[in-house]
Backbone as JSON, one array per atom type, in Angstrom:
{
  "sequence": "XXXXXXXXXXXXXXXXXXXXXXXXXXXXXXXXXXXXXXXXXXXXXXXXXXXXXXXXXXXXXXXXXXXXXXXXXXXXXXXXXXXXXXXXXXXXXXXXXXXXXXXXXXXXXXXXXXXXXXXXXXXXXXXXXXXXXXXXXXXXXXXXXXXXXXXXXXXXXXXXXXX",
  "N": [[0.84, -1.17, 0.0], [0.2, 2.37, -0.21], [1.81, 5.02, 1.19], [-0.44, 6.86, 1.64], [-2.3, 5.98, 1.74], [-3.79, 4.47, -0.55], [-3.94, 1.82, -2.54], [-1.36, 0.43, -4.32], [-1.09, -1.52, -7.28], [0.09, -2.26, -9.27], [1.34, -3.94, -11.59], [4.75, -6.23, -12.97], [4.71, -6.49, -16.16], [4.92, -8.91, -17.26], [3.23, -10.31, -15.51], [1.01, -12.74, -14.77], [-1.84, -14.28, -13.95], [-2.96, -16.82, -14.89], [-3.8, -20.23, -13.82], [-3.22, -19.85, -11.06], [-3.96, -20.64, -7.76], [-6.25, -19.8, -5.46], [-7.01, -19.24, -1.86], [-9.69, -18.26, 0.41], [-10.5, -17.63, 3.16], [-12.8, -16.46, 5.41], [-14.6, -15.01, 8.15], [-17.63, -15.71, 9.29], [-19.05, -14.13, 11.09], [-20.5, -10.98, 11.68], [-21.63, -10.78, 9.18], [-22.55, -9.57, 7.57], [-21.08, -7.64, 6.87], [-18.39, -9.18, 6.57], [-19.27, -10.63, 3.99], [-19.38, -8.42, 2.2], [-16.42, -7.53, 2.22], [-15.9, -10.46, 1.12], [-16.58, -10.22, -1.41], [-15.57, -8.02, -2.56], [-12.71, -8.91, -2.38], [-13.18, -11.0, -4.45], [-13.9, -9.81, -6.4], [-11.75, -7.85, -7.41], [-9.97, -10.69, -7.68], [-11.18, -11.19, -10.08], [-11.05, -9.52, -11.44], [-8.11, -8.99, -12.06], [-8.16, -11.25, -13.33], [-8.37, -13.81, -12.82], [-9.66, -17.34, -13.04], [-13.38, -17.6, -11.66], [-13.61, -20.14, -10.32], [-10.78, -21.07, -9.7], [-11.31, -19.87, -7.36], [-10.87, -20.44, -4.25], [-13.78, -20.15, -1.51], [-13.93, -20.44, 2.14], [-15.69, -20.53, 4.92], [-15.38, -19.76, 8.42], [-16.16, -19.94, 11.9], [-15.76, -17.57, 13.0], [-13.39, -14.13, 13.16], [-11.43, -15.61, 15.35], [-11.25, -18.5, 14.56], [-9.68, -18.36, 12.18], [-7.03, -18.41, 11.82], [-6.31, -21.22, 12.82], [-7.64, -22.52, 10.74], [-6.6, -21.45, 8.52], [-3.86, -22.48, 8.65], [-4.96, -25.1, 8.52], [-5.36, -25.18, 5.46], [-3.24, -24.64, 4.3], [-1.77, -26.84, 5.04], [-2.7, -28.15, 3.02], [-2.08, -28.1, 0.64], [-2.51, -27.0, -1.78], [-2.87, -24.18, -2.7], [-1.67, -21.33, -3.63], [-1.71, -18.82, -2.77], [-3.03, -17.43, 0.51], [-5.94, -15.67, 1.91], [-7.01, -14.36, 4.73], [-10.13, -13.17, 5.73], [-11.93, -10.75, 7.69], [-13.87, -9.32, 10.39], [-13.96, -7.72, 13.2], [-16.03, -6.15, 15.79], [-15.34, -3.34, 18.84], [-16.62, -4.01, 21.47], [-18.07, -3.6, 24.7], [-16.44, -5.42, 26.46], [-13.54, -7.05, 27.32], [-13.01, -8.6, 25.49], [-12.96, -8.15, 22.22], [-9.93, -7.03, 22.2], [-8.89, -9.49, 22.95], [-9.65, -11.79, 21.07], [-9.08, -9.72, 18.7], [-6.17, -10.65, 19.14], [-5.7, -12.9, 19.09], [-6.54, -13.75, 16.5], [-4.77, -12.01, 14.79], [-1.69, -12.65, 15.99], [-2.4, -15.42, 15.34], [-2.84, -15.92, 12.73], [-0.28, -14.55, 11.67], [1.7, -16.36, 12.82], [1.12, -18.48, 11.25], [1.56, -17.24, 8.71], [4.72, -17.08, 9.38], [5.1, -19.29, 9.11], [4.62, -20.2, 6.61], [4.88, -21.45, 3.09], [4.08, -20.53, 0.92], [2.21, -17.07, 0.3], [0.31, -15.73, 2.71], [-1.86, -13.68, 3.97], [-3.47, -10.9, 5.58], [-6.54, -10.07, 6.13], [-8.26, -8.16, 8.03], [-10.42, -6.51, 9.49], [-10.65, -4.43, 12.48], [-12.73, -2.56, 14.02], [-13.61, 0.15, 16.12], [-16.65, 0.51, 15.87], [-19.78, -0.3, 13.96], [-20.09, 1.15, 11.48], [-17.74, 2.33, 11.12], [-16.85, -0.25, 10.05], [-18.07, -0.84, 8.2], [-17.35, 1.33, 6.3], [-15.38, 0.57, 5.73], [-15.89, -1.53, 3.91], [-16.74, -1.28, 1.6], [-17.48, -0.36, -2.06], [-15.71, -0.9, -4.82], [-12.56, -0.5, -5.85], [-11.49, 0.43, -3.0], [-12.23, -1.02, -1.08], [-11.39, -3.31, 2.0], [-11.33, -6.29, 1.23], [-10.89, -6.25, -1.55], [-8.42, -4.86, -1.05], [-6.67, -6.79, 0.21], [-6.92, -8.95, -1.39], [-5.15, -7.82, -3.87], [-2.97, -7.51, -2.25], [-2.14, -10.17, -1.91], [-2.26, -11.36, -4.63], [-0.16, -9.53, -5.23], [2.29, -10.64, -3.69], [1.94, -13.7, -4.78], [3.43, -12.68, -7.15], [5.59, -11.77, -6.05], [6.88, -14.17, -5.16], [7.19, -15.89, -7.21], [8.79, -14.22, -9.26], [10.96, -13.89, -7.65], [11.69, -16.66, -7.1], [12.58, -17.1, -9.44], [10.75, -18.0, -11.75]],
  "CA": [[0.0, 0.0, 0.0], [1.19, 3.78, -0.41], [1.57, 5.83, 2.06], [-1.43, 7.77, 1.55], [-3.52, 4.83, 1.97], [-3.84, 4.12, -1.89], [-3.55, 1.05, -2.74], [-0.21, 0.21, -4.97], [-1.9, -2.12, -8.02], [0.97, -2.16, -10.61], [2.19, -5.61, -11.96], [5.24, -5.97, -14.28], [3.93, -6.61, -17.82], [4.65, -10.42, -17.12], [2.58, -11.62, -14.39], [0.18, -13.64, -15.39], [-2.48, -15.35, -13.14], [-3.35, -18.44, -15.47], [-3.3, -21.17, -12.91], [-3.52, -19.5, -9.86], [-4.72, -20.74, -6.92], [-5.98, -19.05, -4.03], [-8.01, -19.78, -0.67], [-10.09, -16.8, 0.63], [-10.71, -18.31, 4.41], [-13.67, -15.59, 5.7], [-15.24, -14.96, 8.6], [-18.81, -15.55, 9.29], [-19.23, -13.34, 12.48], [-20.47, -9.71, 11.19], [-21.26, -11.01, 7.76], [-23.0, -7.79, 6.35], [-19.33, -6.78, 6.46], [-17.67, -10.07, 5.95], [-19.61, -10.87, 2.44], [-18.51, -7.3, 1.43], [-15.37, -7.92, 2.36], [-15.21, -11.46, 0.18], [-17.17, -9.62, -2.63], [-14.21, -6.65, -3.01], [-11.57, -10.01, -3.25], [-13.31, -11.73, -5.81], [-13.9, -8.47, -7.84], [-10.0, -8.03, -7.83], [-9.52, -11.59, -8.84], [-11.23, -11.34, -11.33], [-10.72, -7.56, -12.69], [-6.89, -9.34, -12.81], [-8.14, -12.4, -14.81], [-8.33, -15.37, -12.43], [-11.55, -17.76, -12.85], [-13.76, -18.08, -10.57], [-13.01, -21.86, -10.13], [-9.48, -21.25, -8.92], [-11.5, -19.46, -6.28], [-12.05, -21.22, -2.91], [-14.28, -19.83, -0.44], [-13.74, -21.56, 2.94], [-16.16, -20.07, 5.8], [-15.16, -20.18, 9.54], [-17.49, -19.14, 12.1], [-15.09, -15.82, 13.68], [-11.76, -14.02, 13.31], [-10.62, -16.42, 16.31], [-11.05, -19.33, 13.81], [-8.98, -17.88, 11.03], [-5.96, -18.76, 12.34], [-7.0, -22.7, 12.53], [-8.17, -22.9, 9.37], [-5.36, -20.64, 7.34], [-3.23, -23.34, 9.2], [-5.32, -27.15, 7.68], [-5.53, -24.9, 4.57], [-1.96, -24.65, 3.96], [-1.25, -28.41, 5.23], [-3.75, -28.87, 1.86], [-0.92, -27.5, -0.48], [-3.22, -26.86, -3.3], [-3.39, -22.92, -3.01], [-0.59, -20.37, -4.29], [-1.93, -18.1, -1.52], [-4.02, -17.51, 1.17], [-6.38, -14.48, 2.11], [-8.29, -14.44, 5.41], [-10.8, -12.07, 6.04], [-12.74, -11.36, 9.03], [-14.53, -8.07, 11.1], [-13.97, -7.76, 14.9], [-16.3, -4.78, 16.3], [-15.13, -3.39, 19.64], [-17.8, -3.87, 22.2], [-18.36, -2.98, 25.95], [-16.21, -6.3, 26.67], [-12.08, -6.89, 26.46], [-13.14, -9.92, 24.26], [-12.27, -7.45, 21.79], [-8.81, -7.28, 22.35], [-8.36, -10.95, 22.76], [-10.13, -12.08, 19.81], [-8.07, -9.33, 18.09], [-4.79, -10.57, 19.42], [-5.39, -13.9, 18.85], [-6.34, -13.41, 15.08], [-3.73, -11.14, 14.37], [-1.04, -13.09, 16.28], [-2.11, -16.7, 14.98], [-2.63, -15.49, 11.17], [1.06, -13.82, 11.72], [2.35, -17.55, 13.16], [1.18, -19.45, 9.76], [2.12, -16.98, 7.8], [5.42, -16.82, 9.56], [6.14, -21.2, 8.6], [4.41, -21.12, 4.75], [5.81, -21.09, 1.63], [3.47, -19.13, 0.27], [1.89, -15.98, 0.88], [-0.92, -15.3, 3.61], [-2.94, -12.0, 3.69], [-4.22, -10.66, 7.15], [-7.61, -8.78, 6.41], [-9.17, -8.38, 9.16], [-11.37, -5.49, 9.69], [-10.33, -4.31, 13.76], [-13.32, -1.25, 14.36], [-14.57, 0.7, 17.05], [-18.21, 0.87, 15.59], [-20.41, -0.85, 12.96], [-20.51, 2.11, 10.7], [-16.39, 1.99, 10.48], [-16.11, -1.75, 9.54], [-18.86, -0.57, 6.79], [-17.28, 2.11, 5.19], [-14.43, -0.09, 4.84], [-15.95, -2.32, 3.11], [-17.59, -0.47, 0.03], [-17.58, -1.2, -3.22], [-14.05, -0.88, -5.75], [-10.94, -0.51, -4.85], [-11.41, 1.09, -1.53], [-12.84, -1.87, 0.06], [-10.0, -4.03, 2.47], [-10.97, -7.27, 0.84], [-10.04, -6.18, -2.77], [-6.94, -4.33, -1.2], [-5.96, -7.78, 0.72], [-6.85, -9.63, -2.55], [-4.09, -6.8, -4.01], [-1.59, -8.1, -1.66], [-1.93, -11.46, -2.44], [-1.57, -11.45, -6.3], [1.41, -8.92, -5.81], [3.46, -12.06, -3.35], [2.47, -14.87, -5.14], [4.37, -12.82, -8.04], [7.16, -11.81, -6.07], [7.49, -15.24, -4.7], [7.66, -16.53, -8.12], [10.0, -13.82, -9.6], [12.36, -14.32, -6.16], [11.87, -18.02, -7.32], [13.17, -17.38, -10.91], [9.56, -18.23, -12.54]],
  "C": [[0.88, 1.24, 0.0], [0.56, 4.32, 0.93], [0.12, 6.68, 2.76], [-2.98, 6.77, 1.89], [-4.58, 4.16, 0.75], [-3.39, 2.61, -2.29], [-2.66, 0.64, -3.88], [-0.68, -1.35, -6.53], [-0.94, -2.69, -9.61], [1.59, -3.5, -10.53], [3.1, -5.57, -12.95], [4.33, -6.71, -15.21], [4.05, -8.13, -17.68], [3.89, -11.08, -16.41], [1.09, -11.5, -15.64], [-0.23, -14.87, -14.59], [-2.97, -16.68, -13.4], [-2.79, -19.03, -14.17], [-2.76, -20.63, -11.31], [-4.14, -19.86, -8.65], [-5.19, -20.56, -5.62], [-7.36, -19.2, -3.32], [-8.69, -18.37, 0.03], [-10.61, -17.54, 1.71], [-11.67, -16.67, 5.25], [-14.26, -16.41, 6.89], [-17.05, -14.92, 8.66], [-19.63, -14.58, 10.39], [-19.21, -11.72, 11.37], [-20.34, -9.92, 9.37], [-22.13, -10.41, 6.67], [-21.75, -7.29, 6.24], [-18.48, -7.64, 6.15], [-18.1, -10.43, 4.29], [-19.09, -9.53, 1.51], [-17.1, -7.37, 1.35], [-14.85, -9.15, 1.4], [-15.59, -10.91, -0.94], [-16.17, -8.54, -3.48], [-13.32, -7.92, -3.3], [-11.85, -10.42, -4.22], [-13.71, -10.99, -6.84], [-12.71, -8.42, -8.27], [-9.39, -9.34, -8.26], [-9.61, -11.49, -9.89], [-10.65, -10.39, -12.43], [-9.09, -8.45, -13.09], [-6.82, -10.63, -13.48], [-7.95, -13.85, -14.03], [-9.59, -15.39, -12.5], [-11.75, -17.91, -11.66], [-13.41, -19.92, -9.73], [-11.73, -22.05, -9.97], [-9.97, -20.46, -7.43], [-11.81, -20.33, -4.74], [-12.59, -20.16, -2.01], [-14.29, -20.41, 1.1], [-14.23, -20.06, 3.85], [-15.84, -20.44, 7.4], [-16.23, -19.27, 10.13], [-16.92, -17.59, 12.74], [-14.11, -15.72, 13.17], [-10.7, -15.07, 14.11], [-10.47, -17.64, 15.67], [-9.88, -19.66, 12.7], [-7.46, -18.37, 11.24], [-5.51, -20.91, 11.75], [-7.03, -22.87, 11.01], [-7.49, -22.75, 8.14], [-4.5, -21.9, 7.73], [-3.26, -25.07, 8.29], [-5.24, -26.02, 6.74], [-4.43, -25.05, 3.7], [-1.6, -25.67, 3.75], [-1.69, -28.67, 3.84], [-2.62, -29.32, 0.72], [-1.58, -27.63, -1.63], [-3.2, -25.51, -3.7], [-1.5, -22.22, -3.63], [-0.75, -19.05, -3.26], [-3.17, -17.77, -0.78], [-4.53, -16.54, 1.57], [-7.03, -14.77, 3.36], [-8.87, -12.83, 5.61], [-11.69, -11.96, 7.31], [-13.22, -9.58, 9.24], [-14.58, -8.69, 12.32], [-14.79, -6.33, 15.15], [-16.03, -4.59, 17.82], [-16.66, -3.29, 20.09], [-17.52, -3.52, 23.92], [-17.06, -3.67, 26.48], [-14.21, -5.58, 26.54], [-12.03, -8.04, 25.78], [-12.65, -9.32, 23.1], [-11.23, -7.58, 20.86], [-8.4, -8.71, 22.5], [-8.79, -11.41, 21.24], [-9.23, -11.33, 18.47], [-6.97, -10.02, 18.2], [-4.65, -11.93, 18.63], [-5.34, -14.24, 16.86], [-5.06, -13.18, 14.42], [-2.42, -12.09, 14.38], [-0.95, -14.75, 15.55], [-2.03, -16.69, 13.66], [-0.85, -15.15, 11.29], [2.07, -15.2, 11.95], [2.48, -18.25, 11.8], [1.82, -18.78, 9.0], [3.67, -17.22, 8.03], [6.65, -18.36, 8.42], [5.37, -21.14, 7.14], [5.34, -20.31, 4.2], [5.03, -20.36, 0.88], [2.49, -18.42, 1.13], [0.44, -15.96, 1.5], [-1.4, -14.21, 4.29], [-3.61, -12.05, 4.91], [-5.08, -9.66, 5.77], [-8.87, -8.57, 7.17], [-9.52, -6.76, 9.61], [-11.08, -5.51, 11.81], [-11.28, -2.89, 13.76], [-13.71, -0.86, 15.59], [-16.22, 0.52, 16.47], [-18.45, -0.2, 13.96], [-20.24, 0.04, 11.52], [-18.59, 2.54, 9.76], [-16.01, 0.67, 9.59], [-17.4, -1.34, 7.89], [-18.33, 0.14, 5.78], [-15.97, 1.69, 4.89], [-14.24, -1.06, 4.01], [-16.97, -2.2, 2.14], [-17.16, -1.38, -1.25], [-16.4, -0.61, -3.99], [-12.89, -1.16, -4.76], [-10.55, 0.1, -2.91], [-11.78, -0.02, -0.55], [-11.59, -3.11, 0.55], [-10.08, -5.38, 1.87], [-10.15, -7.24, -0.08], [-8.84, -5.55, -2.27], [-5.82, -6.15, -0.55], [-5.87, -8.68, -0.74], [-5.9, -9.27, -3.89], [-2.67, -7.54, -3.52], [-1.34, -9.79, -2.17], [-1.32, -11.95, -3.61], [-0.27, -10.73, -6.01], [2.06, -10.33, -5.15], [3.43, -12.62, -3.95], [3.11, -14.01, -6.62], [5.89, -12.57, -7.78], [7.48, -13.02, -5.39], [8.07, -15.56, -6.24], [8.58, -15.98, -8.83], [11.42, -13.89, -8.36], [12.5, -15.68, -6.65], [12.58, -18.38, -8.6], [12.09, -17.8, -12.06], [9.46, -17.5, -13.71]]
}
């Protein structure tokens, strides 16, 4: 991402998603904002030319799941990279903050041991009305920017790889 909070979108003239395959592991908790959230990724797949049928969808039931699941997803070794998505809203509670931490922290663990690339997007708001207006419609919305990050690794894995 740029500085400015623009999302960075430029591919050299070679990549090329033929044969792509990527796991989009979503939350079901807050899923007026999670379906927006998978709806912005699979716009940006496609706008860059992967089929739908390299798409997986894989539903967990919270952020606190995501972790778990990015985890057997990987063991699978079928994907090229992995996206989770999720929405935490703060509430009265410090569930919160745990539920955050643990997300954050166990997404950050898998990614730390794969070989390929795994995408935190996880929506962290104070209010309902924040996790909404971050998940609009184009380019502004955090799925399509996580679905952004994704395609750029798996090309700099594969140009770091010599592909």
């Amino acid at each position: 991402m740029s500085g400015d909070g623009t999302p960075i979108t430029v591919f050299p003239s070679e990549f090329d998603p033929t044969g792509i395959s990527i796991a989009v592991i979503a939350s079901q908790f807050n899923t007026d904002v999670t379906d927006r959230l998978v709806a912005g990724a699979m716009g940006c797949f496609t706008e860059y030319g992967l089929k739908p049928e390299s798409i997986e969808i894989i539903r967990v039931p919270g952020a606190w799941e995501l972790p778990q699941a990015a985890s057997l997803v990987l063991g699978l070794d079928r994907h090229d990279a992995i996206v989770t998505l999720g929405c935490v809203i703060r509430g009265e509670t410090p569930h919160f903050d745990y539920v955050c931490s643990a997300a954050n922290d166990g997404v950050a663990a898998v990614a730390r041991e794969a070989s390929i690339p795994i995408v935190f997007g996880v929506l962290t708001t104070d209010n309902r009305e924040q996790a909404l207006a971050r998940a609009g419609k184009g380019s502004d919305n955090k799925g399509y920017e996580a679905a952004v990050a994704a395609l750029q690794m798996v090309d700099l894995y594969a140009r770091l790889a010599g592909n």
